[in-house]
C-alpha positions in Angstrom: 18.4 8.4 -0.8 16.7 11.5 1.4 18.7 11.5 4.5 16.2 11.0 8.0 14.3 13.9 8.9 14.2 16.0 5.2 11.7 18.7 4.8 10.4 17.9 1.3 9.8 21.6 0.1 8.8 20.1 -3.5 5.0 19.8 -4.2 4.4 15.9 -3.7 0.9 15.1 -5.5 -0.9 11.8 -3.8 -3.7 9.4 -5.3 -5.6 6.7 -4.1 -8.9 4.7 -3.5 -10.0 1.2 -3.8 -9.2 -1.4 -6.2 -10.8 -1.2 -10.0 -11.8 2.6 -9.6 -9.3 4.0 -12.2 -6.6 5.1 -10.4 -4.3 3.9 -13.0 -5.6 5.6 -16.1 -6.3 8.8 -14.4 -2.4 8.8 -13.1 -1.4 8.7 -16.3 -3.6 11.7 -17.6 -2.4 13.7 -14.2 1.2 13.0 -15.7 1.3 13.8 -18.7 -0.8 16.8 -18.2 1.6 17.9 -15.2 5.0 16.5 -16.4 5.0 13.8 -13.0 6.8 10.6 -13.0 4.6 8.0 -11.0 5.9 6.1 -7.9 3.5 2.9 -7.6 2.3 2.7 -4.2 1.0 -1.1 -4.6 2.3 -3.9 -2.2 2.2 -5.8 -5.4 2.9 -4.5 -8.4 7.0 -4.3 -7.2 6.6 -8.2 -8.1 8.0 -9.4 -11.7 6.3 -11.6 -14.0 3.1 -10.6 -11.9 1.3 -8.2 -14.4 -2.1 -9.4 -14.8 -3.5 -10.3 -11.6 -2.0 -7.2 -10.5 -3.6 -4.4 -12.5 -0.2 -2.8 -13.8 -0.1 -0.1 -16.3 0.5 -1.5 -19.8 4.0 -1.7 -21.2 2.8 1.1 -24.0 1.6 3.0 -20.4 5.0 2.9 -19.2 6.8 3.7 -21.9 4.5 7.2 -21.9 5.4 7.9 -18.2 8.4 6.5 -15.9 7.0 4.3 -13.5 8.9 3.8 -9.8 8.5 0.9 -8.0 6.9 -1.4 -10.5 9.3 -5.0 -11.4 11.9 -4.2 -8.7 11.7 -7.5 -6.7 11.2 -11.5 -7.4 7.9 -13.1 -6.7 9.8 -15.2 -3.5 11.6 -11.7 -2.3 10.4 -9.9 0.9 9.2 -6.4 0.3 7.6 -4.3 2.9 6.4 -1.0 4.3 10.5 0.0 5.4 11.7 -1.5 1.8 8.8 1.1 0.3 9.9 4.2 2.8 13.4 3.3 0.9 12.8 3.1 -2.3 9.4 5.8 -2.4 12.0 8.1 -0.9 14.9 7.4 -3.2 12.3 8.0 -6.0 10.6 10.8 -4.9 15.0 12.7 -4.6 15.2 11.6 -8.0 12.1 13.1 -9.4 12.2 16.4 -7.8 15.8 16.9 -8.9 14.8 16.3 -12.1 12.5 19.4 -11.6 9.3 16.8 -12.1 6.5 16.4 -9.8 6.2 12.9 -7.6 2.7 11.4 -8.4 2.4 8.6 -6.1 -0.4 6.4 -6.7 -1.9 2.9 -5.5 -4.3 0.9 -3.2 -1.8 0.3 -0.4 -3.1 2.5 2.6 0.1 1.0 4.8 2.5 1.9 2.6 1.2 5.6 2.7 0.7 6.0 6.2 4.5 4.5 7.1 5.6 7.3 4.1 4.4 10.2 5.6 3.9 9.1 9.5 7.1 6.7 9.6 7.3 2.8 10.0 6.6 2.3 13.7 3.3 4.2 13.3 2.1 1.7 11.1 1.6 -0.5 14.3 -2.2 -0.8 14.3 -3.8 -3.1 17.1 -7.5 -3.8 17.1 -9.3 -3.0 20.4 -10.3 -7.0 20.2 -6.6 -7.5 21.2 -6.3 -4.7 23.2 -9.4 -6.5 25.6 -7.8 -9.4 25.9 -4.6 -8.5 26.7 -6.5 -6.7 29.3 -8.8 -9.8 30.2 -5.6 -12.0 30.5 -3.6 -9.7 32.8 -6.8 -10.0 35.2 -7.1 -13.7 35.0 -3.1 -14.9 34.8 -1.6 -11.2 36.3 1.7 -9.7 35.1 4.5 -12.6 35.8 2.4 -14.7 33.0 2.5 -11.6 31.1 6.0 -11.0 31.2 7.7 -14.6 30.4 5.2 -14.6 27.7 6.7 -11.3 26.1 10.3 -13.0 27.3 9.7 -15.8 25.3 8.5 -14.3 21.8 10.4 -10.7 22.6 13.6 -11.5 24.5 14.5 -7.5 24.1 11.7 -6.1 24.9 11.1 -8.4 27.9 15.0 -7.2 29.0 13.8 -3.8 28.7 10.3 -4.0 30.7 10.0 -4.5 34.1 7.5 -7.1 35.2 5.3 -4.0 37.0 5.4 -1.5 33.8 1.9 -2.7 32.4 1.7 -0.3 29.9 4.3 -1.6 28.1 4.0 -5.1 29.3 0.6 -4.9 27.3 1.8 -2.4 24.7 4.4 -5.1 24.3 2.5 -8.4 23.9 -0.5 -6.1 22.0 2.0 -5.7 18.9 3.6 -9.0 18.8 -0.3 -10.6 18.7 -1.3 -8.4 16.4 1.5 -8.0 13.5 3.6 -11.5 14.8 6.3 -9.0 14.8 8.2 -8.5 18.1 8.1 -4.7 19.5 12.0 -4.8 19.1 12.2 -5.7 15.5 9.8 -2.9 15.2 11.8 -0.7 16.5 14.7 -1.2 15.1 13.3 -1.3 11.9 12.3 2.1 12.4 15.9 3.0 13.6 16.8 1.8 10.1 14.6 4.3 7.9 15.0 7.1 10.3 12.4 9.3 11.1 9.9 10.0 8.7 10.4 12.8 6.0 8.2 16.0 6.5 6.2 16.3 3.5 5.2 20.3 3.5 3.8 20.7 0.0 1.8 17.6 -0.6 -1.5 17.1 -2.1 -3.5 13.4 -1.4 -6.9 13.3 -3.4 -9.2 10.2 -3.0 -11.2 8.4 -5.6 -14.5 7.2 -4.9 -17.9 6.5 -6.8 -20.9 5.0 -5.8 -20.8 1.3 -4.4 -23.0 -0.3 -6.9 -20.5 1.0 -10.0 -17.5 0.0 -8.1 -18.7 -3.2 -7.3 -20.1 -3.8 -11.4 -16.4 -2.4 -12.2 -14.7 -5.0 -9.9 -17.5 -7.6 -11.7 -16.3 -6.6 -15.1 -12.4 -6.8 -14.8 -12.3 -9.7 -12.8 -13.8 -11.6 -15.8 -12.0 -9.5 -17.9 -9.0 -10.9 -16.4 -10.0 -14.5 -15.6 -10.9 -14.7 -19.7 -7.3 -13.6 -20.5 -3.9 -14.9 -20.2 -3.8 -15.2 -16.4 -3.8 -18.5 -16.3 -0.7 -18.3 -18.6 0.8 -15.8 -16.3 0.5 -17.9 -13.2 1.4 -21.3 -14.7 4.6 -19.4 -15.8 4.5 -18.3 -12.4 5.0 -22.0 -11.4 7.2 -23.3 -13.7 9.8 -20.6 -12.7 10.0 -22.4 -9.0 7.3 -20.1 -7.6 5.1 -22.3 -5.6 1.3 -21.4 -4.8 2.1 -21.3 -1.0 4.6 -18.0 -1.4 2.9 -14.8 0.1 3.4 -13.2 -3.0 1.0 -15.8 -4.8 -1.7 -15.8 -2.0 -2.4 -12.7 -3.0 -6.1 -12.1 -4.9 -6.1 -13.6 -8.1 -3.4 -15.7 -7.4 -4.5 -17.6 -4.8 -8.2 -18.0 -7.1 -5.9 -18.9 -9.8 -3.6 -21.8 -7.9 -7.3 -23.0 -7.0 -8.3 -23.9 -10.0 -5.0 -25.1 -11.5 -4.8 -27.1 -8.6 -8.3 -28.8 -8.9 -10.0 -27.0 -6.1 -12.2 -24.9 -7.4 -13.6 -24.6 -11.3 -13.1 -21.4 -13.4 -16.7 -20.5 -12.2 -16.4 -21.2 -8.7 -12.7 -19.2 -8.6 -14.2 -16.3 -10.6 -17.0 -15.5 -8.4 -14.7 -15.9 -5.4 -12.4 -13.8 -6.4 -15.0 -11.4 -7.6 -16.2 -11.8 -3.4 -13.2 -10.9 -2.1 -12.3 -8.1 -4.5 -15.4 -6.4 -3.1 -14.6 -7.3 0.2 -11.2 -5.8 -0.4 -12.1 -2.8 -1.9 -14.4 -2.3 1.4 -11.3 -2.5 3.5 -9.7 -0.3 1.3 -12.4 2.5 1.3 -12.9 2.6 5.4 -8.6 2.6 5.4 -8.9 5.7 3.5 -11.6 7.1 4.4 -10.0 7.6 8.4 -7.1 9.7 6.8 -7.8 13.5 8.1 -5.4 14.9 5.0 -7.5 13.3 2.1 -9.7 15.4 -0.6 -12.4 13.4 -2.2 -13.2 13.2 -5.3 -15.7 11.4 -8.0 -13.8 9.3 -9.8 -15.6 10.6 -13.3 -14.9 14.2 -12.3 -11.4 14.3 -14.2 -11.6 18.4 -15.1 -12.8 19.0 -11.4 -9.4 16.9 -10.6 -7.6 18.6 -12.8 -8.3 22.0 -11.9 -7.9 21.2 -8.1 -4.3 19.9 -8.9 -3.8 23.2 -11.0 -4.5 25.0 -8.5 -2.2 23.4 -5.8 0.7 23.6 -8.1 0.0 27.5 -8.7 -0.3 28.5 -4.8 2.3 26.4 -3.1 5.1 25.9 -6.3 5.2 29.0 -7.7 5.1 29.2 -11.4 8.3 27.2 -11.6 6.8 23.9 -10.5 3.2 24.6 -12.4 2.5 22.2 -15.0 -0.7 23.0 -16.8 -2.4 22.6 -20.1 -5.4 23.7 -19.2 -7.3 27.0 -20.3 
């Protein structure tokens, strides 16, 4: 594993975008075209015996390309932004000494942002919390405050006097909005080390027009909903994996425990899940689009894509890193 603080001099190549857009069959062109291994950057694709509902690339896929961070965990396991620093770091050594390029490719805008920023900057709070934190140091004042953060953040509340109201607020602003104290933050930040310093990396963004994406989500959602999943996720049960894991509330999974469960019919599960696909990808697209370092892209514009990455290999490798078969 990188050691904290590493300057990464080895061109890194990024790609992302929301959910159904392609991003798995054009990482696979981009490596094989440019000799990369891909390093999944998908909060659920680490999860065996969760293939369908998840989108992976196909065993034949995989056996074309080395995949990272694909199968690495049980269904019941934790995984997490510092487990993905770890192991995307630990993948990304590998690769480069093997003279390769990383490709690292997914949906999961966290995951990035903790890669290249570190963990504790992943600590988003929404100005709704933020106002009424504010709102309830007016009404209750900063002794309420303070035993609060005391009670669900003993070390912080040890650490912050009763009058700093910065970080009285800062403190009780985290814990509402991750359910994560500011200490266990912290000191899972202490445990990755700073971030690495990636000096020679390339992020490009999918994105197509709405009405496609959304027609794309339609069309592999019942793509999926006709095929084995229900196989996949009553295997999924049988192996001691209960619906209520966090794993299985994820989309698809959650649709599917629905049905087999007797809440909803295949219908009514399929056009929720299509729903909150679309609402997902949403998310997905504003994530992305607030990330300064991002170059956009059409999805269908593979030869404009491929030329761009051509061209970043050529001026910031050298010719020993430039993988091309293009003209």
């Amino acid at each position: 594993m990188m050691t904290a603080s590493t300057t990464i001099l080895e061109p890194v190549l990024v790609l992302v975008g929301p959910t159904a857009i392609g991003k798995t069959e054009l990482s696979i062109r981009l490596a094989e075209r440019f000799d990369c291994e891909i390093v999944s950057m998908d909060s659920m694709q680490v999860y065996r015996y969760m293939d369908i509902g998840t989108a992976k690339a196909s065993r034949e896929e995989r056996g074309r390309i080395v995949h990272h961070l694909i199968d690495i965990v049980d269904p019941d396991e934790q995984y997490d932004a510092a487990a993905f620093i770890r192991d995307a770091q630990a993948a990304i050594a590998a690769i480069t000494a093997r003279g390769r390029v990383p490709l690292i490719t997914g949906g999961t805008g966290l995951y990035l942002h903790a890669l290249i920023n570190g963990l504790f900057a992943e600590v988003i709070v929404a100005e709704t919390v933020r106002e009424q934190m504010r709102q309830r140091l007016e009404q209750e004042g900063r002794g309420a405050l303070h035993e609060e953060l005391c009670s669900v953040d003993p070390a912080s509340g040890a650490r912050i006097h009763v009058n700093d109201t910065q970080r009285l607020l800062r403190g009780l602003e985290i814990y509402h909005a991750t359910g994560i104290p500011w200490s266990e933050h912290i000191r899972r930040q202490q445990l990755t080390g700073p971030p690495a310093v990636f000096s020679n990396m390339l992020q490009l963004g999918l994105t197509c027009d709405r009405t496609l994406l959304n027609e794309k989500i339609k069309k592999r959602t019942f793509k999926m909903m006709n095929d084995s999943f229900q196989k996949e996720v009553e295997f999924l049960i049988d192996q001691g994996f209960r619906c209520g894991l966090p794993s299985m509330q994820a989309l698809g999974y959650r649709h599917m425990c629905g049905c087999l469960d007797g809440t909803w019919d295949r219908d009514t599960a399929t056009d929720a899940l299509v729903r909150d696909t679309r609402r997902y990808a949403k998310r997905q697209i504003t994530w992305f689009r607030g990330q300064a370092d991002l170059h956009w892209h059409e999805a269908h514009c593979t030869e404009k894509i491929f030329r761009d990455v051509d061209l970043f290999l050529q001026k910031r490798a050298g010719p020993a890193h430039t993988r091309t078969g293009l003209p």
